[in-house]
Backbone of each chain as ProteinMPNN parsed JSONL, in Angstrom:
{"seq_chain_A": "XXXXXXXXXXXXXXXXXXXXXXXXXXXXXXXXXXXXXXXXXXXXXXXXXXXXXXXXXXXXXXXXXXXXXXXXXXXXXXXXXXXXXXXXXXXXXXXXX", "coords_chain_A": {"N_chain_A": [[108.373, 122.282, 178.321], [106.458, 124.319, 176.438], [104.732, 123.397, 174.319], [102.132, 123.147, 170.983], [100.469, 120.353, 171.133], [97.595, 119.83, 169.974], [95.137, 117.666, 169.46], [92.614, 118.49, 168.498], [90.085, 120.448, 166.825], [90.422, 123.695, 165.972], [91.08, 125.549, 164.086], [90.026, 126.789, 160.554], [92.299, 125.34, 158.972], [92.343, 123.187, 160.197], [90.058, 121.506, 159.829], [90.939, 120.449, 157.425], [93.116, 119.02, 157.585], [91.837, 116.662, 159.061], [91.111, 115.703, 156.77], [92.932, 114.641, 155.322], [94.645, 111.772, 153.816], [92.272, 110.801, 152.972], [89.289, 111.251, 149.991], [88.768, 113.798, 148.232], [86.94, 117.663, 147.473], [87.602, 119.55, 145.753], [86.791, 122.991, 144.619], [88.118, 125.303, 142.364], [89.632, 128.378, 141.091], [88.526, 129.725, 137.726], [86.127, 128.375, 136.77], [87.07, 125.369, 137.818], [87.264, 121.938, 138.992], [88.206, 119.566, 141.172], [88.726, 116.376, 141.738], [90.093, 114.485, 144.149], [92.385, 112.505, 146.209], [93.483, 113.157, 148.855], [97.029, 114.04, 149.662], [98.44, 115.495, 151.32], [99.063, 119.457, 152.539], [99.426, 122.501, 152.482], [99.758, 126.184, 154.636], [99.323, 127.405, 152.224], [97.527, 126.305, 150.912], [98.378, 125.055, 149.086], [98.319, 121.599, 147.259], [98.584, 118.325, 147.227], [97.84, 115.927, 145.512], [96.504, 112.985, 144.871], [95.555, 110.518, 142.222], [93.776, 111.754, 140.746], [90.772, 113.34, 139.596], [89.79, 115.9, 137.248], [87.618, 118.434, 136.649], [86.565, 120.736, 133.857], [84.566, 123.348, 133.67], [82.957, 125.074, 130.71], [80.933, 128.04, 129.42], [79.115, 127.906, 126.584], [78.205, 130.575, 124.41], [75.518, 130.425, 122.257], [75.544, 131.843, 119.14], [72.893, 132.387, 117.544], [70.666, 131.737, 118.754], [70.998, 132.433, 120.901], [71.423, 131.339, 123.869], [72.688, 129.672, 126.675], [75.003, 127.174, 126.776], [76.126, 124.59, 128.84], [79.193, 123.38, 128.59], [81.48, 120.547, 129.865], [84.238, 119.256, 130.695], [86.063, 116.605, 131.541], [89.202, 115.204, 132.932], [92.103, 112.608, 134.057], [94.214, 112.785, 136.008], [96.975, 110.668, 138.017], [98.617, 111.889, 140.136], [98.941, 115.074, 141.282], [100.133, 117.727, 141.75], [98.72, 120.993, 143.291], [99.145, 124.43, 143.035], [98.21, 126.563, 145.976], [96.867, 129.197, 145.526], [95.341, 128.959, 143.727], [93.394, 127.732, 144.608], [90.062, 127.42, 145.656], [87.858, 126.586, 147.318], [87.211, 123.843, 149.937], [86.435, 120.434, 150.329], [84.401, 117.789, 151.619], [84.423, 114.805, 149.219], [81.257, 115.66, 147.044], [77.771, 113.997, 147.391], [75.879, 113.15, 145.137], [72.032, 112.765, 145.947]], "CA_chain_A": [[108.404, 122.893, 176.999], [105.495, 124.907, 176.198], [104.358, 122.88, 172.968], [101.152, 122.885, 171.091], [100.23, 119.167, 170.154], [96.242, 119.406, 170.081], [94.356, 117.087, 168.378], [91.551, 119.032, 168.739], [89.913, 121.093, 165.455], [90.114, 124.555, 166.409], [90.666, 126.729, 163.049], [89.765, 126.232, 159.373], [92.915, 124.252, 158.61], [92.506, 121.803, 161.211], [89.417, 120.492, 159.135], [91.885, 120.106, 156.05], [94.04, 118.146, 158.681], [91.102, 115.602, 158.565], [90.879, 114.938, 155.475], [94.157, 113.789, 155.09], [93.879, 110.403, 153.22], [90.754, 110.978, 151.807], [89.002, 111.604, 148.874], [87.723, 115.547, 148.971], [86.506, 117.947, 146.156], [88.092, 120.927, 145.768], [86.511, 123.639, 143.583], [89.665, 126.398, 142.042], [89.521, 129.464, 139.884], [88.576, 129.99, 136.158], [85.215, 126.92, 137.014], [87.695, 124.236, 137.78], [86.909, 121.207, 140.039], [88.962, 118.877, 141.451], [88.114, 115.482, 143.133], [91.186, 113.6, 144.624], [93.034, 111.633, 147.42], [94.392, 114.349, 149.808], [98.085, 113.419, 150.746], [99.683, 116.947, 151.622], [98.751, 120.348, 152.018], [100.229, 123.411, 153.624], [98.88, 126.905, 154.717], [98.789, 128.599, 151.37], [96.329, 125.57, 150.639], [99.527, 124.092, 147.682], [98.32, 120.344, 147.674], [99.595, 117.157, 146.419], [96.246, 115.2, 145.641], [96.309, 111.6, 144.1], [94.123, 109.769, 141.611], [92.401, 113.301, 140.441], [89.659, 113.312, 138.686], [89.205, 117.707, 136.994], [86.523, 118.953, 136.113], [87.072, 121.965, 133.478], [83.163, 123.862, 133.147], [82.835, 125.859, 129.714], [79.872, 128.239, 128.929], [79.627, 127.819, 124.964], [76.723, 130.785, 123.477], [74.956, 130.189, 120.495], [75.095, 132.97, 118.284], [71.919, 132.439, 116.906], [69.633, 131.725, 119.875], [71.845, 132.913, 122.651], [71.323, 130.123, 125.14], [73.963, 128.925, 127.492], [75.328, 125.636, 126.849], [77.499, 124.021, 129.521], [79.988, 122.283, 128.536], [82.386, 120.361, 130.613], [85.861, 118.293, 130.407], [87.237, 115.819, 132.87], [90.305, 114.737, 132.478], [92.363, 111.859, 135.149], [95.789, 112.579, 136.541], [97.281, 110.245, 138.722], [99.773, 112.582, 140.84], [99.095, 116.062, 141.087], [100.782, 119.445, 142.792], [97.813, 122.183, 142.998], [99.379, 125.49, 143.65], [97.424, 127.042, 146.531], [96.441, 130.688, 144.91], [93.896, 128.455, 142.584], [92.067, 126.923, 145.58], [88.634, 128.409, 146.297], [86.867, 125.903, 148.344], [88.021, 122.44, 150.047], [85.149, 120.026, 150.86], [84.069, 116.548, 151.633], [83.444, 114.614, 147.867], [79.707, 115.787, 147.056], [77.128, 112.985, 147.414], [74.428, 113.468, 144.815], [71.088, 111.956, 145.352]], "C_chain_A": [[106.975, 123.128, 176.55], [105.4, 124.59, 174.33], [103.107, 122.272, 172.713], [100.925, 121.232, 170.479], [98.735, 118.752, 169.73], [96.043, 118.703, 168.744], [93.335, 117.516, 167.776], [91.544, 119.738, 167.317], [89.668, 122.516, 165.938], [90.374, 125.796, 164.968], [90.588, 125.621, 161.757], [90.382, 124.917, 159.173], [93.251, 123.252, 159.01], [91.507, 120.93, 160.651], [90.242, 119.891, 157.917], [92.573, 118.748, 156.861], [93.297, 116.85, 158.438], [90.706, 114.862, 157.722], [92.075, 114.231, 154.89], [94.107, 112.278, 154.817], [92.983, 109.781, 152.776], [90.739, 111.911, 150.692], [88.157, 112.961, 149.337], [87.778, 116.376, 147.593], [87.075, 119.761, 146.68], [87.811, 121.995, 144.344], [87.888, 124.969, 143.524], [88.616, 127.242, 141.183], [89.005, 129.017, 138.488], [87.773, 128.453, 136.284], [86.251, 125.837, 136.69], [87.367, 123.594, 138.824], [87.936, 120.078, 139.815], [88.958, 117.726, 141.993], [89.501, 114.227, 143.563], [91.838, 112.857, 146.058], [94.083, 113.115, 148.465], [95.182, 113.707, 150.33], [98.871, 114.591, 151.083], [99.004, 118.257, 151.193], [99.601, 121.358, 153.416], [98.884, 124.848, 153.99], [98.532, 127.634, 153.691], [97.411, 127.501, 150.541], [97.517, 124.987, 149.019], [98.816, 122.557, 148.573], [98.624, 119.377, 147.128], [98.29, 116.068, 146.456], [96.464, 113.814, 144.187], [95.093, 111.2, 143.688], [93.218, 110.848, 141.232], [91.75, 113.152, 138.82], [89.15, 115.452, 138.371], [88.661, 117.643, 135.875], [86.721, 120.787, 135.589], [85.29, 122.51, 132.926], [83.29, 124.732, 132.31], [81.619, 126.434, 129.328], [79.986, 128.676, 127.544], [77.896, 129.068, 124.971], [76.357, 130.562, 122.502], [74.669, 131.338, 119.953], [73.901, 133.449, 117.86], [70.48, 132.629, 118.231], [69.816, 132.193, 121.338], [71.9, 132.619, 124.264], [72.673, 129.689, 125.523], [73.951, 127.479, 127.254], [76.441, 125.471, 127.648], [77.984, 122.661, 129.413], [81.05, 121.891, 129.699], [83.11, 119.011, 130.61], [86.26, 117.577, 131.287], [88.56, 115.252, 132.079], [91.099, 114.247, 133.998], [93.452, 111.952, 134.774], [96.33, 111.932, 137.605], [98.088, 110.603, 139.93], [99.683, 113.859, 140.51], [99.405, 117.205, 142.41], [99.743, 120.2, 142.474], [98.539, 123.62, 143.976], [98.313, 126.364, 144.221], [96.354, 128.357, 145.772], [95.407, 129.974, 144.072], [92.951, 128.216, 143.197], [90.971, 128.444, 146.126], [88.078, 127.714, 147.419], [87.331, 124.511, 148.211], [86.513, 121.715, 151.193], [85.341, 118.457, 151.017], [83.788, 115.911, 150.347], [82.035, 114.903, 147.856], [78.895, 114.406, 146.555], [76.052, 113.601, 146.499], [73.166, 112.586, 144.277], [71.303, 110.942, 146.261]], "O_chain_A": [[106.296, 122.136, 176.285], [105.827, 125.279, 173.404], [102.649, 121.36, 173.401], [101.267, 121.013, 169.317], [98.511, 117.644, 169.242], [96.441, 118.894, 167.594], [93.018, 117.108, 166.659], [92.561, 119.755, 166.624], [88.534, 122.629, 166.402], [89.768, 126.866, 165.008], [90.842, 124.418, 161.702], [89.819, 123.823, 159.142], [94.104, 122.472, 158.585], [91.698, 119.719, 160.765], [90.017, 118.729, 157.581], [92.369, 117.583, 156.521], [93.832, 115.968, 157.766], [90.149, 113.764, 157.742], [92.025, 113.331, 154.052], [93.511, 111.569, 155.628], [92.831, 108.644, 152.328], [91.493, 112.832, 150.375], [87.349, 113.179, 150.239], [88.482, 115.969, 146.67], [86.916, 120.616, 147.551], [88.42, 121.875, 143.281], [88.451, 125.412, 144.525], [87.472, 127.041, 140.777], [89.13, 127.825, 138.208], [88.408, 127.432, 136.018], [86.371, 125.401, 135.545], [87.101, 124.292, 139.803], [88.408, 119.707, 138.741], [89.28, 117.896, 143.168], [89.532, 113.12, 143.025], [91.085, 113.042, 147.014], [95.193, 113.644, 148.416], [94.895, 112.899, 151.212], [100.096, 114.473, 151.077], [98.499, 118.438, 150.085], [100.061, 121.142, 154.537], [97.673, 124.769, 153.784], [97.636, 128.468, 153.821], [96.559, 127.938, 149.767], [96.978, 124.558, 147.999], [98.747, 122.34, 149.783], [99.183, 119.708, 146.082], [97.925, 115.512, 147.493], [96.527, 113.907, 142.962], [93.994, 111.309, 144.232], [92.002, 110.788, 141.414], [92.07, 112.973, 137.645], [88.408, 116.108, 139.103], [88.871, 117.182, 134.753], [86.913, 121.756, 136.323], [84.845, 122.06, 131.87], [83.866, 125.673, 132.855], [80.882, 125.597, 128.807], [80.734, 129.595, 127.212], [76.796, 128.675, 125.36], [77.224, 130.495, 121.631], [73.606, 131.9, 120.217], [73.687, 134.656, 117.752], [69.641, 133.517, 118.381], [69.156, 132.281, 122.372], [72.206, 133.222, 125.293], [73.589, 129.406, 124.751], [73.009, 126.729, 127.51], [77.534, 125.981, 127.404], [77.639, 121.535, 129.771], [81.473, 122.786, 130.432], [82.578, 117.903, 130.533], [87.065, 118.155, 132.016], [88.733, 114.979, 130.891], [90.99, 114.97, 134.988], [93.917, 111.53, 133.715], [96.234, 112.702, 138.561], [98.282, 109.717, 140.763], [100.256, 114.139, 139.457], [98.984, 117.342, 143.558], [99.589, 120.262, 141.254], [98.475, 123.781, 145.194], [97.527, 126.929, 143.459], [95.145, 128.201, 145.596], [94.481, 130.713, 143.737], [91.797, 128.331, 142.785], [91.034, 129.583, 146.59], [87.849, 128.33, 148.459], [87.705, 123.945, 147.184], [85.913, 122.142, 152.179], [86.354, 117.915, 150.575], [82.701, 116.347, 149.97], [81.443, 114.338, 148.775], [79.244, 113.795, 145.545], [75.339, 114.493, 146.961], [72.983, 112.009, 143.205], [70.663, 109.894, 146.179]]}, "seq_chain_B": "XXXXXXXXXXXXXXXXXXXXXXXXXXXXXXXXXXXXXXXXXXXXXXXXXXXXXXXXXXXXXXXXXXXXXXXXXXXXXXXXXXXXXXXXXXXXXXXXXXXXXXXXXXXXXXXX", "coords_chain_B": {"N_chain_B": [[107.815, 124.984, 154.517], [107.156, 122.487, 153.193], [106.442, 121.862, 150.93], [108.577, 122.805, 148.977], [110.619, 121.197, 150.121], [109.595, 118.599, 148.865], [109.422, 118.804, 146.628], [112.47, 118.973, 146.099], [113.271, 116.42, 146.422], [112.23, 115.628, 144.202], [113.904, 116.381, 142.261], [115.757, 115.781, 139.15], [113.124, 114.546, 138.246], [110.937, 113.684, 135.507], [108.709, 115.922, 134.847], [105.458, 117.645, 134.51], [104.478, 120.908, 134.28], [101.839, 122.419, 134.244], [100.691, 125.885, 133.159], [99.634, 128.701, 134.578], [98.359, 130.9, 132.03], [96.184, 130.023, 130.785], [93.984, 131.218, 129.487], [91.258, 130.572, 128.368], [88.469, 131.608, 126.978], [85.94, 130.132, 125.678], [83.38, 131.287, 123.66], [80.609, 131.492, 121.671], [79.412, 129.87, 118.881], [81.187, 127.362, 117.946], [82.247, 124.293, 118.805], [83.57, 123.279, 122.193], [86.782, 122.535, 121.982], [88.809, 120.204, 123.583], [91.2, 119.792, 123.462], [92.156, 121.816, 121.483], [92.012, 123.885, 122.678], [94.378, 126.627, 124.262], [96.221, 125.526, 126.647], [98.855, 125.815, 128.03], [101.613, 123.62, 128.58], [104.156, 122.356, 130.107], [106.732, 120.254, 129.717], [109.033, 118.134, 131.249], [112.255, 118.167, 132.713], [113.019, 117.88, 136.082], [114.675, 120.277, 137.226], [115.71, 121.914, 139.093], [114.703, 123.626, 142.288], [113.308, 126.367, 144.28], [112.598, 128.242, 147.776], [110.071, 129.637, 146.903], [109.237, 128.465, 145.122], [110.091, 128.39, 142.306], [110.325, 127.473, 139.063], [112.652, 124.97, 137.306], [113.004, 123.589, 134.553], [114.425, 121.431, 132.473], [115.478, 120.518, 129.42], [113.127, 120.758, 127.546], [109.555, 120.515, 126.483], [106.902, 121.093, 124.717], [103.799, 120.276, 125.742], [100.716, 118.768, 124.623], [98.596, 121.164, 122.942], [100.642, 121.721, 120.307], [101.225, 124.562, 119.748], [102.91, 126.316, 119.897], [105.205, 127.393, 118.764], [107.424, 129.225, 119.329], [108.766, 127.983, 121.539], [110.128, 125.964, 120.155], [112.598, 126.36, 119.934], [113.839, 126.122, 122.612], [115.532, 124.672, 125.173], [116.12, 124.472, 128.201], [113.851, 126.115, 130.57], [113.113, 128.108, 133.061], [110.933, 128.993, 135.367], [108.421, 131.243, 136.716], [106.851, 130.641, 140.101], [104.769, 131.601, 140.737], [103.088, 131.467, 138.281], [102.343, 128.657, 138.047], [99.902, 126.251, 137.235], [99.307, 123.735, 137.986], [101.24, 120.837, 138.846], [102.01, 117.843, 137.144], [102.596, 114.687, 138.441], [104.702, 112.2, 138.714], [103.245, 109.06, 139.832], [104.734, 107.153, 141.062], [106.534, 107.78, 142.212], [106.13, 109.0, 144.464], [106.063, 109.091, 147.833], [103.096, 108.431, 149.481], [102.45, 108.34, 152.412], [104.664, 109.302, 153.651], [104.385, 111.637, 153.33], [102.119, 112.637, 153.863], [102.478, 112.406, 156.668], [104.331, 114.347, 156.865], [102.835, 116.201, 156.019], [100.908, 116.883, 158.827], [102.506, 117.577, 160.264], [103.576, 119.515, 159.322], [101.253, 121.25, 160.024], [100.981, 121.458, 162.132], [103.186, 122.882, 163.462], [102.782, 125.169, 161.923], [100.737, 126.495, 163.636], [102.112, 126.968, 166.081]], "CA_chain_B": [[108.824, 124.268, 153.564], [107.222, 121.237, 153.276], [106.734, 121.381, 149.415], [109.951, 123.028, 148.9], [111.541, 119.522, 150.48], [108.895, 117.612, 148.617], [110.295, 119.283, 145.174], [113.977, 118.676, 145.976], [112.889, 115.054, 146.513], [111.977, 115.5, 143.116], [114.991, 116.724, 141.126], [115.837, 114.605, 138.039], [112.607, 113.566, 137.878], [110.363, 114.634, 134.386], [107.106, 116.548, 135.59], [104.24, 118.036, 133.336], [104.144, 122.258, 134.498], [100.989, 123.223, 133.867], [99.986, 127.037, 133.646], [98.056, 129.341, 134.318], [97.818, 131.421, 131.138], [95.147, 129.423, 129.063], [92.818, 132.264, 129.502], [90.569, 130.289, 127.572], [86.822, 131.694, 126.981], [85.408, 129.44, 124.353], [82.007, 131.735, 123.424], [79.965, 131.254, 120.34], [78.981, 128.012, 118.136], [82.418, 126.441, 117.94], [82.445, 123.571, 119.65], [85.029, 123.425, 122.701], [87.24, 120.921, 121.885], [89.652, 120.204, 124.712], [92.44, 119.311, 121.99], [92.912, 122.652, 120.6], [91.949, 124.833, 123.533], [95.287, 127.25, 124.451], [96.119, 125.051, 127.738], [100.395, 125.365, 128.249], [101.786, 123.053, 129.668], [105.565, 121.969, 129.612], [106.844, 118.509, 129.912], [110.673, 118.226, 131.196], [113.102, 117.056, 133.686], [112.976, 119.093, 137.277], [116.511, 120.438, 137.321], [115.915, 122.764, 140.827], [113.865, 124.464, 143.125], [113.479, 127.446, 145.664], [111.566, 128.047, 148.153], [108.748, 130.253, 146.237], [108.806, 127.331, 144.45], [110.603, 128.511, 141.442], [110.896, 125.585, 139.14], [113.789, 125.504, 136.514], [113.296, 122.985, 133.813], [115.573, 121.466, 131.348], [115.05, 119.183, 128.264], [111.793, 120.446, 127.566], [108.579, 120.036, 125.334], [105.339, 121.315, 125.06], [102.82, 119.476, 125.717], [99.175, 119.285, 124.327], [98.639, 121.934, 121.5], [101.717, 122.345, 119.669], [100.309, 125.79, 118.696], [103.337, 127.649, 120.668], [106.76, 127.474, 118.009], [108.334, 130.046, 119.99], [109.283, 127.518, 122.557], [110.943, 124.992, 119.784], [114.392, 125.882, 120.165], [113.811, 126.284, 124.165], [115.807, 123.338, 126.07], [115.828, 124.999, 129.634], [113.457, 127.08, 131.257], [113.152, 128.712, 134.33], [109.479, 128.999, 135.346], [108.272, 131.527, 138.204], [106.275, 129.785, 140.845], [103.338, 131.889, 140.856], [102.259, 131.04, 137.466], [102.138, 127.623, 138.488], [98.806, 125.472, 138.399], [99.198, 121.877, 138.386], [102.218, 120.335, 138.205], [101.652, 116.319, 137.225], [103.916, 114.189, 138.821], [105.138, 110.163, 138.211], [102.866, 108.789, 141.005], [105.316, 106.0, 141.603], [107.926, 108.768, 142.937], [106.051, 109.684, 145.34], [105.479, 108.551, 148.898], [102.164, 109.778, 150.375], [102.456, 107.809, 153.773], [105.431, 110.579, 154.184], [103.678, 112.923, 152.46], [100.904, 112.674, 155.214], [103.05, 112.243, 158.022], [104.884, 115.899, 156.846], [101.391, 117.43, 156.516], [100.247, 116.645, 159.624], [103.956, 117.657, 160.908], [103.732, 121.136, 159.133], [100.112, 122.014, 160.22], [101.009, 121.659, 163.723], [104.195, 123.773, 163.46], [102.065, 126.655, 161.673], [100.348, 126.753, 164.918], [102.902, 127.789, 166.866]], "C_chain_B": [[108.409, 122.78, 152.75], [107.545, 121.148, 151.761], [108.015, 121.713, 148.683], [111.314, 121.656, 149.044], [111.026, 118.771, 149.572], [109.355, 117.792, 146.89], [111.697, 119.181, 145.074], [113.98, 117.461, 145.9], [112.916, 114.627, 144.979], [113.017, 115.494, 141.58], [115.202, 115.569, 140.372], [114.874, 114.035, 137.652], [111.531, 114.037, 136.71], [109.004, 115.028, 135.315], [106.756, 117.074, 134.546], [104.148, 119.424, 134.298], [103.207, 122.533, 133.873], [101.058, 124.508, 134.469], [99.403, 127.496, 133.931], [97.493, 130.252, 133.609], [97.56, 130.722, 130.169], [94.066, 130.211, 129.585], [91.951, 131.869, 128.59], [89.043, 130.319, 127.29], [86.42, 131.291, 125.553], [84.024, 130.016, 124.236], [81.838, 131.425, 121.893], [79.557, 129.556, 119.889], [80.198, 127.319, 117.949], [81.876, 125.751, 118.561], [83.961, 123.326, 120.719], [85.737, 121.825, 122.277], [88.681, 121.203, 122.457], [91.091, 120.491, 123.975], [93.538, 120.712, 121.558], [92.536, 123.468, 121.726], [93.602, 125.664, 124.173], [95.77, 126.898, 125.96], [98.09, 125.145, 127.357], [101.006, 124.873, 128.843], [103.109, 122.243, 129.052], [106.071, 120.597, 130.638], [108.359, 118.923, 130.14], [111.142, 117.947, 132.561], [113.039, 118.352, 134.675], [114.623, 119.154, 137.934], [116.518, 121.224, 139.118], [114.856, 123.361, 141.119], [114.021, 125.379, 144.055], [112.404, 127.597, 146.004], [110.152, 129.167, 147.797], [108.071, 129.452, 145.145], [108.709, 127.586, 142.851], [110.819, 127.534, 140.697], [112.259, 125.82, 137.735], [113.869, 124.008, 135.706], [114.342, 122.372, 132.564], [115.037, 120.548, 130.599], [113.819, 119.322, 127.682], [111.032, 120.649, 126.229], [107.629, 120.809, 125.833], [104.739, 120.538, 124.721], [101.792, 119.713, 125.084], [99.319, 120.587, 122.847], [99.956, 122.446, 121.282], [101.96, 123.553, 119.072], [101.61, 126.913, 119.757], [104.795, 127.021, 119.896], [107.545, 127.974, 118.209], [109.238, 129.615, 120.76], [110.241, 126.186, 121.607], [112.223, 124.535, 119.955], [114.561, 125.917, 121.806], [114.335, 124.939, 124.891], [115.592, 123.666, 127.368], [114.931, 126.312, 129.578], [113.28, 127.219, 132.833], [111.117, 129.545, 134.315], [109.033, 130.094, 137.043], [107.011, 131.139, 138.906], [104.852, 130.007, 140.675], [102.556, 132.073, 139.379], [102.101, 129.634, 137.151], [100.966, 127.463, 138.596], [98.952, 124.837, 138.89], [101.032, 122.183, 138.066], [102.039, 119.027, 138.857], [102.973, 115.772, 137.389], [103.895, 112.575, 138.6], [104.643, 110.093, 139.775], [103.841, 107.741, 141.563], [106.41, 106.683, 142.716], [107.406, 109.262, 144.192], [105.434, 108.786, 146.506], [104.425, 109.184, 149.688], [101.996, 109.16, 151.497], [103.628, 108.833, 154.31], [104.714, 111.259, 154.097], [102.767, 113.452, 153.651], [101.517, 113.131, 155.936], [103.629, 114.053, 157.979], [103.593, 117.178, 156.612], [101.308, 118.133, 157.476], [101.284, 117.53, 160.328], [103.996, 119.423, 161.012], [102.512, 121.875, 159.743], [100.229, 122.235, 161.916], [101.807, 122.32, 164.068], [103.705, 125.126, 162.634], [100.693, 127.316, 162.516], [100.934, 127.528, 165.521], [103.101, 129.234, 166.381]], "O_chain_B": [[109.111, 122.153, 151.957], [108.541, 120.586, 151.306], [108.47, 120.936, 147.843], [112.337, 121.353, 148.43], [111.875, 117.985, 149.152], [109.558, 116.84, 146.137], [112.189, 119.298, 143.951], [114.878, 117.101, 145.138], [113.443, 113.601, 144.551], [112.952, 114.957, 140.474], [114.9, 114.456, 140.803], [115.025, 113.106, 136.858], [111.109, 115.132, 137.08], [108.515, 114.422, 136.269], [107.517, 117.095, 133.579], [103.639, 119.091, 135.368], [103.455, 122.975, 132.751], [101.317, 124.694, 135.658], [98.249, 127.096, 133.777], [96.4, 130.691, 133.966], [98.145, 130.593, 129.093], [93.188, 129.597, 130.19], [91.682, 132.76, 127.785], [88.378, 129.284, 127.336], [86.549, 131.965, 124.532], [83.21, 129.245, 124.746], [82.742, 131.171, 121.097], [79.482, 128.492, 120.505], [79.848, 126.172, 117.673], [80.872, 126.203, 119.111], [85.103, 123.219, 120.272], [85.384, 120.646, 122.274], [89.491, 122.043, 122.064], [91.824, 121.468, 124.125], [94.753, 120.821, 121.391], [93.393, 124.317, 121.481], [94.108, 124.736, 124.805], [95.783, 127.889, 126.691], [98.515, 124.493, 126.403], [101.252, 125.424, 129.916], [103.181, 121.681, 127.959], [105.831, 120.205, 131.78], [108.91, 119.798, 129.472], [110.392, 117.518, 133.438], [113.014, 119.522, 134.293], [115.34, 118.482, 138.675], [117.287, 120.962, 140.043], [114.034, 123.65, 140.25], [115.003, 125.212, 144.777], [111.377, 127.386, 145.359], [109.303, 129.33, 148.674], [107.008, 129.568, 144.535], [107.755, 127.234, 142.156], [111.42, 126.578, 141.189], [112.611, 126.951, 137.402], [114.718, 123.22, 136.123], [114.945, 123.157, 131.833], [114.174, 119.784, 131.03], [113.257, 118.31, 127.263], [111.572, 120.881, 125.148], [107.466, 121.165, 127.0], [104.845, 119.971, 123.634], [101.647, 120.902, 124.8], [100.197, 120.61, 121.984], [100.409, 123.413, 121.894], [102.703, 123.713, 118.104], [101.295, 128.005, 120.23], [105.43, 126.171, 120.52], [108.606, 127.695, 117.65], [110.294, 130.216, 120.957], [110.999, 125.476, 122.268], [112.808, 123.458, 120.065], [115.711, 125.667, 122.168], [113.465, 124.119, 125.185], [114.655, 123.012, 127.827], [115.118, 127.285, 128.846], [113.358, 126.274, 133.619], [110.47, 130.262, 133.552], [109.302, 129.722, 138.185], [105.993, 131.325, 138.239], [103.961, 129.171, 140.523], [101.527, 132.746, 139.318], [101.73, 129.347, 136.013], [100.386, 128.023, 139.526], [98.883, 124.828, 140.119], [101.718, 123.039, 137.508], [101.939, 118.744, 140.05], [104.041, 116.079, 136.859], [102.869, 111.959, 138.31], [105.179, 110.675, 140.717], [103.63, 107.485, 142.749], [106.913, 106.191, 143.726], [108.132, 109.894, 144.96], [104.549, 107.951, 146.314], [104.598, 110.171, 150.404], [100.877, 109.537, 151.847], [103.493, 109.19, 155.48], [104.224, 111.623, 155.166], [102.819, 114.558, 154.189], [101.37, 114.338, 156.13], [103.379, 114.852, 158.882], [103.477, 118.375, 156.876], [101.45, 119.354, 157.542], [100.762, 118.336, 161.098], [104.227, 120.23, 161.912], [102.66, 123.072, 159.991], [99.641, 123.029, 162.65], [101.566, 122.719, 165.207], [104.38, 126.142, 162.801], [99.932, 128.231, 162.198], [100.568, 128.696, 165.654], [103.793, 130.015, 167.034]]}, "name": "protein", "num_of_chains": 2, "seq": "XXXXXXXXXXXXXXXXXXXXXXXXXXXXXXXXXXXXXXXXXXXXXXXXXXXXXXXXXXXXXXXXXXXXXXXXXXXXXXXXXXXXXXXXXXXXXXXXXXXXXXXXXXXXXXXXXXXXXXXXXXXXXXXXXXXXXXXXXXXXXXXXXXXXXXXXXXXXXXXXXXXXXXXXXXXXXXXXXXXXXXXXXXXXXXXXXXXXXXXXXXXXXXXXX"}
């Protein structure tokens, strides 16, 4: 029976594969960030990510002086579904410093 | 299919549907304040699913800014998949040692 079982990493979603049970940072649409426990993901990139920590980035102007202020929101969900179509980029957590 | 199974798993159980129309560009001197920002997101029991991942609520609430009265008398809705962001789930319901195992299961069958 001609069946593939490689372990091996041979396209994109075979690195996703690896991360499975780890913590990984996933930046989405409309500056959203994501940092959670990867337990499930498929090919449209839908994932089921525990313990998430999102990050919502807001650029506020000032009327007056017209400087960018960035603001930004976290907010911790313990159990979350991310419908794929949001995902932009799926990474290792970022180390900074 | 996997999440399709992983949402039938789910039936009866309340979930938080977040959207994805809070088109929310906070410009100017306001201050954003998370609170009142136009975020929709419906609280209610997960009556069914299909596989586009249709979800079909019943019993439900809005969550977070009460700023949508339209939805007061609303007990069931029917939600289509692809305005789906999040949807927060009761971590206790869920097994991610399956969860894994059907990953791993599906990524190797979207090989073939």
């Amino acid at each position: 029976m001609d069946q593939q079982t490689t372990n091996t990493v041979e396209e994109p979603l075979d690195l996703i594969r690896l991360s499975l049970d780890e913590r990984i940072y996933v930046k989405m649409r409309n500056d959203r960030e994501l940092r959670g426990r990867l337990h499930a993901y498929d090919q449209h990139l839908n994932m089921i990510l525990g313990d998430v920590e999102e990050t919502v980035t807001t650029i506020e102007i000032d009327e007056e002086t017209y400087e960018e202020i960035y603001k930004s929101t976290k907010r911790n969900i313990p159990m979350l579904f991310v419908r794929g179509d949001g995902v932009v980029l799926v990474a290792p957590p970022l180390r900074v410093g | 299919m996997l999440f399709y199974s992983f949402f039938k798993s789910l039936v009866g159980k309340d979930v938080v549907v977040e959207l994805k129309n809070d088109l929310s560009c906070h410009t100017g001197k306001r201050r954003v304040d998370m609170d009142s920002c136009c975020r929709i997101a419906i609280c209610g029991t997960l009556h069914s699913v299909d596989q586009y991942l249709n979800i079909k609520l019943t019993d439900i609430s809005v969550t977070d800014p009460e700023k949508y009265p339209h939805m007061l008398s609303v007990k069931n809705c029917f939600i289509r998949g692809s305005v789906v962001r999040y949807v927060q789930l009761p971590a206790d319901e869920v097994d991610t040692q399956l969860l894994q195992d059907a990953a791993r299961k599906e990524a190797l069958q979207q090989k073939q």
